[in-house]
N, CA, C and O atoms as a MOPAC input file, in Angstrom:
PM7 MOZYME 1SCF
protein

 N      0.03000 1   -39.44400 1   -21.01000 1
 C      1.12900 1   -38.65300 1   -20.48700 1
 C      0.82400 1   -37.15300 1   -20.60100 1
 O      0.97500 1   -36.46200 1   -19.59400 1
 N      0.41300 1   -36.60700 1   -21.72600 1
 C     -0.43300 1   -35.10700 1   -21.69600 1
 C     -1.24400 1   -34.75100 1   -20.43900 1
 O     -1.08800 1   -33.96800 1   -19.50200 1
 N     -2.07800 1   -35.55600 1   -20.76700 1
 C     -2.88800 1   -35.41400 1   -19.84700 1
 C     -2.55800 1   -34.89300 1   -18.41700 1
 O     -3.00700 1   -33.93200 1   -17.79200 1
 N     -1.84600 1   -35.61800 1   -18.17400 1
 C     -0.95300 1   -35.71900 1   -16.32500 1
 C     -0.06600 1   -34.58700 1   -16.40800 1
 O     -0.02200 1   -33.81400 1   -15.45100 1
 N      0.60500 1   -34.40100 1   -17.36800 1
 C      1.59800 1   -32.80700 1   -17.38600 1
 C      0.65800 1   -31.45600 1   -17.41900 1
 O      0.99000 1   -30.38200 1   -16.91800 1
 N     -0.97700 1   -31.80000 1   -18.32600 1
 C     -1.77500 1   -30.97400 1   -17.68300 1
 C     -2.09000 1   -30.96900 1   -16.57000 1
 O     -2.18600 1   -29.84900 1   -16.06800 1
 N     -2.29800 1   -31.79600 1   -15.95900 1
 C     -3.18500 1   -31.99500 1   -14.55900 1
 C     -1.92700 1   -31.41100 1   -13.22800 1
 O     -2.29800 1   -30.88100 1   -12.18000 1
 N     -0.66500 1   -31.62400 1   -13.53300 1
 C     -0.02900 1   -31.12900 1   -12.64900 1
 C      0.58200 1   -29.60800 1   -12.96600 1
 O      1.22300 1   -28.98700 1   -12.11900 1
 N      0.32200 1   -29.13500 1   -14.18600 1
 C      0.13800 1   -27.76400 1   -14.18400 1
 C     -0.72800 1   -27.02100 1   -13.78100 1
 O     -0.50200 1   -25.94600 1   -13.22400 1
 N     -2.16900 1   -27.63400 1   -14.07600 1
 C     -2.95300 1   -26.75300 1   -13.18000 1
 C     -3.52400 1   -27.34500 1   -11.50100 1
 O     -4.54900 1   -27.15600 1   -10.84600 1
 N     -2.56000 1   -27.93800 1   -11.33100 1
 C     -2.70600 1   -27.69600 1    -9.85900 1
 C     -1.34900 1   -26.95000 1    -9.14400 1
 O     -1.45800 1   -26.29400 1    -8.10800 1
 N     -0.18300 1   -27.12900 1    -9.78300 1
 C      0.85400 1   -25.64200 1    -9.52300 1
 C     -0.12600 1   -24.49800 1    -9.72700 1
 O     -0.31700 1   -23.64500 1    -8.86000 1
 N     -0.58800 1   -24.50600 1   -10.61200 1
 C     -1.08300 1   -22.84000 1   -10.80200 1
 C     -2.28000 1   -22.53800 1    -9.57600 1
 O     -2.52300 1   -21.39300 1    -9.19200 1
 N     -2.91300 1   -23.64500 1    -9.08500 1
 C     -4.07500 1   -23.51000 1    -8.09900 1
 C     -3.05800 1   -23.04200 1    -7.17600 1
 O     -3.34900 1   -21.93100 1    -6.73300 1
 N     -1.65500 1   -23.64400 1    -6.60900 1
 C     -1.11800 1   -23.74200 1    -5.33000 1
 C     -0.89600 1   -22.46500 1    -5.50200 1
 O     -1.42300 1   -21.76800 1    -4.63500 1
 N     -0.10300 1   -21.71000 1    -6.58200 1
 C      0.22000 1   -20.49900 1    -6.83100 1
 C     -0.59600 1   -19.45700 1    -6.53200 1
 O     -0.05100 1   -18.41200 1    -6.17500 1
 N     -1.55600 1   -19.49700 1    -6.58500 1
 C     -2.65000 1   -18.95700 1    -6.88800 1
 C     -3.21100 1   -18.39700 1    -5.41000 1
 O     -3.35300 1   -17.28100 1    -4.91100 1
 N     -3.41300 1   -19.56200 1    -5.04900 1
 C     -3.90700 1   -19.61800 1    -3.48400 1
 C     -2.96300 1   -19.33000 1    -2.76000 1
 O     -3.40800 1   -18.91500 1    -1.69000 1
 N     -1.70200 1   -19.33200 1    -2.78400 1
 C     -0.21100 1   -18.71200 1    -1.70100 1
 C     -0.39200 1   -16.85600 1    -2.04000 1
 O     -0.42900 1   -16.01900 1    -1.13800 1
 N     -0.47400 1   -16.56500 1    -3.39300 1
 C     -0.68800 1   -15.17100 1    -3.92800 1
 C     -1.95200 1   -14.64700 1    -3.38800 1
 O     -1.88800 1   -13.42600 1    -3.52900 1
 N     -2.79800 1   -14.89000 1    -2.97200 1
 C     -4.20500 1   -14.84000 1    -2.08000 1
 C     -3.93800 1   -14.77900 1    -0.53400 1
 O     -4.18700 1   -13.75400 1     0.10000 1
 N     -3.67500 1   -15.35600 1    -0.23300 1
 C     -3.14100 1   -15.54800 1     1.10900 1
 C     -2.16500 1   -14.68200 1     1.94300 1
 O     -2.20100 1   -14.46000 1     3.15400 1
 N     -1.19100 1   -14.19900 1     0.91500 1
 C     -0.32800 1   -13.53900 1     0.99300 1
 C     -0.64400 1   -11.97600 1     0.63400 1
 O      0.05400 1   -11.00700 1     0.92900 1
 N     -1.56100 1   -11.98300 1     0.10400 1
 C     -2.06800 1   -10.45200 1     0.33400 1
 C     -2.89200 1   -10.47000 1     1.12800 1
 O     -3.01300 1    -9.37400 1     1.67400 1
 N     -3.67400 1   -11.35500 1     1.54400 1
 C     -4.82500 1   -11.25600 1     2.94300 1
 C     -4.05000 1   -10.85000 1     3.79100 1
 O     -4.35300 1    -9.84600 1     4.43600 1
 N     -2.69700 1   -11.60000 1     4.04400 1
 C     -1.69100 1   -11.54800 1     5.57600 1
 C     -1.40900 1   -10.07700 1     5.86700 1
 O     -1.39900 1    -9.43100 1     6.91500 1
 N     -1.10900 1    -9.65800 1     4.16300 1
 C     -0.59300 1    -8.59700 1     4.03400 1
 C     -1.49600 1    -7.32600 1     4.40500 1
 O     -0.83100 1    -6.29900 1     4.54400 1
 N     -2.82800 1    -7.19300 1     4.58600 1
 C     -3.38100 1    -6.44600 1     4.78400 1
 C     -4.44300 1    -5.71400 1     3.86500 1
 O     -5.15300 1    -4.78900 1     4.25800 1
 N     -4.45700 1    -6.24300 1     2.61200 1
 C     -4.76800 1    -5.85600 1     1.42100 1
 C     -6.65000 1    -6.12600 1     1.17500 1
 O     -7.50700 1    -5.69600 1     0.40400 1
 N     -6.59900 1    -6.96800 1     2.19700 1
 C     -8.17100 1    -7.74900 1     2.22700 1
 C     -8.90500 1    -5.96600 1     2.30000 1
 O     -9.36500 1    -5.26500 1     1.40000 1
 N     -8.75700 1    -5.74300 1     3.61600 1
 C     -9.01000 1    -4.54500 1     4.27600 1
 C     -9.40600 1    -3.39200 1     3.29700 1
 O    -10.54100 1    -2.99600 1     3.03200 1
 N     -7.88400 1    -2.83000 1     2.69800 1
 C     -8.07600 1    -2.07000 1     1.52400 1
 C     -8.54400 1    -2.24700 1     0.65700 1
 O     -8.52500 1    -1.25600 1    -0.07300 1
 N     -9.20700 1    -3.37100 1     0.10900 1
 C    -10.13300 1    -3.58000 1    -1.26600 1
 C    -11.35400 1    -3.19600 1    -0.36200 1
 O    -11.94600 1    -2.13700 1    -0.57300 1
 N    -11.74200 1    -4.05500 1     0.65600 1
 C    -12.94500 1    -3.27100 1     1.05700 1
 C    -13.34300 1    -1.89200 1     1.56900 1
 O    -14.49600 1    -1.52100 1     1.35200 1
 N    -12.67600 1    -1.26100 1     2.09300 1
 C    -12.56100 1     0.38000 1     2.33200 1
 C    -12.66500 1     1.26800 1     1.05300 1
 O    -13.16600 1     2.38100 1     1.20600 1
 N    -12.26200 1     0.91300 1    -0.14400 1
 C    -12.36800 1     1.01800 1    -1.40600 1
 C    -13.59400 1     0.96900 1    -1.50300 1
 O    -14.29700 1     1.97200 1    -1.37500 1
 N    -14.07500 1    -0.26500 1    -1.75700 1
 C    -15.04900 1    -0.61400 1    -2.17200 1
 C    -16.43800 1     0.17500 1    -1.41300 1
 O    -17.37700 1     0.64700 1    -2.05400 1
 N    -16.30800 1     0.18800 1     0.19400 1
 C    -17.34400 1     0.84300 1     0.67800 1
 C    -17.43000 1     2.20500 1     0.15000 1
 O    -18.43800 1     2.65900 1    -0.39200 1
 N    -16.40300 1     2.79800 1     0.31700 1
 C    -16.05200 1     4.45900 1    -0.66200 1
 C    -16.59600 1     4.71400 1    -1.66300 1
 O    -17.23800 1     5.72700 1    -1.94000 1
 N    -16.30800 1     3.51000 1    -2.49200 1
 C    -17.07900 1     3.93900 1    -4.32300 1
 C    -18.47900 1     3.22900 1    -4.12400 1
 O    -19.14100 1     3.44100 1    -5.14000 1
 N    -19.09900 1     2.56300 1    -3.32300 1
 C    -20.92300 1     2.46700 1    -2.85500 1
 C    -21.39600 1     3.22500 1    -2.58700 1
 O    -22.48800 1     3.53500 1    -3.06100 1
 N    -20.79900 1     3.85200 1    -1.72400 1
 C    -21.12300 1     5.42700 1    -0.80400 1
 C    -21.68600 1     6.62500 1    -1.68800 1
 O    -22.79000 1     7.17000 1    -1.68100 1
 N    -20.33100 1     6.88400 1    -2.59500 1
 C    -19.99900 1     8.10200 1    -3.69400 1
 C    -21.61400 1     7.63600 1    -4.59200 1
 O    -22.54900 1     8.38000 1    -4.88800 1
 N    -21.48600 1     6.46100 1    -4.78800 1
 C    -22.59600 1     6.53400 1    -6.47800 1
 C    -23.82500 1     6.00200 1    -5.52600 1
 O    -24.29000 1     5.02000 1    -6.10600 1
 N    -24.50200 1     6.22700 1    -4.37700 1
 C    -25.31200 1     6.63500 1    -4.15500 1
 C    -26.06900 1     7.55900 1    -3.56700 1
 O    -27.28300 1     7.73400 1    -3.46300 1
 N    -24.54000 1     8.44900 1    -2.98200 1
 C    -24.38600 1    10.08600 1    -2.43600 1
 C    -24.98800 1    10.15700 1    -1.13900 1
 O    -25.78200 1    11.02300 1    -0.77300 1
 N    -24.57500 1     9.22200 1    -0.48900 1
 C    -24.16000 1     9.52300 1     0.84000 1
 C    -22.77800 1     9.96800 1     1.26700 1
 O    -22.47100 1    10.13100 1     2.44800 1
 N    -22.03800 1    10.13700 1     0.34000 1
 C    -20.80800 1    10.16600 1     0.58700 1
 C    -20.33000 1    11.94900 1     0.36300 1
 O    -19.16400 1    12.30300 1     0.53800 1

């Protein structure tokens, strides 16, 4: 019985997990981590 109250907690937390992912992709957020990210590559090898 443990066992199974684990097993269906961590698959809520996967579903959770993956809706919270998804939901910032939709949101636009994908985008801005990478624009970020190209920015601070840029800077610390001074092309920027």
């Amino acid at each position: 019985m443990e066992g199974k109250k684990l097993n269906c907690l961590r698959l809520a937390l996967l579903v959770l997990a993956l809706g919270l992912i998804l939901a910032g992709v939709l949101n636009g957020g994908l985008r801005d981590v990478l624009a970020k990210a190209a920015n601070i590559c840029t800077e610390c090898i001074g092309l920027g």
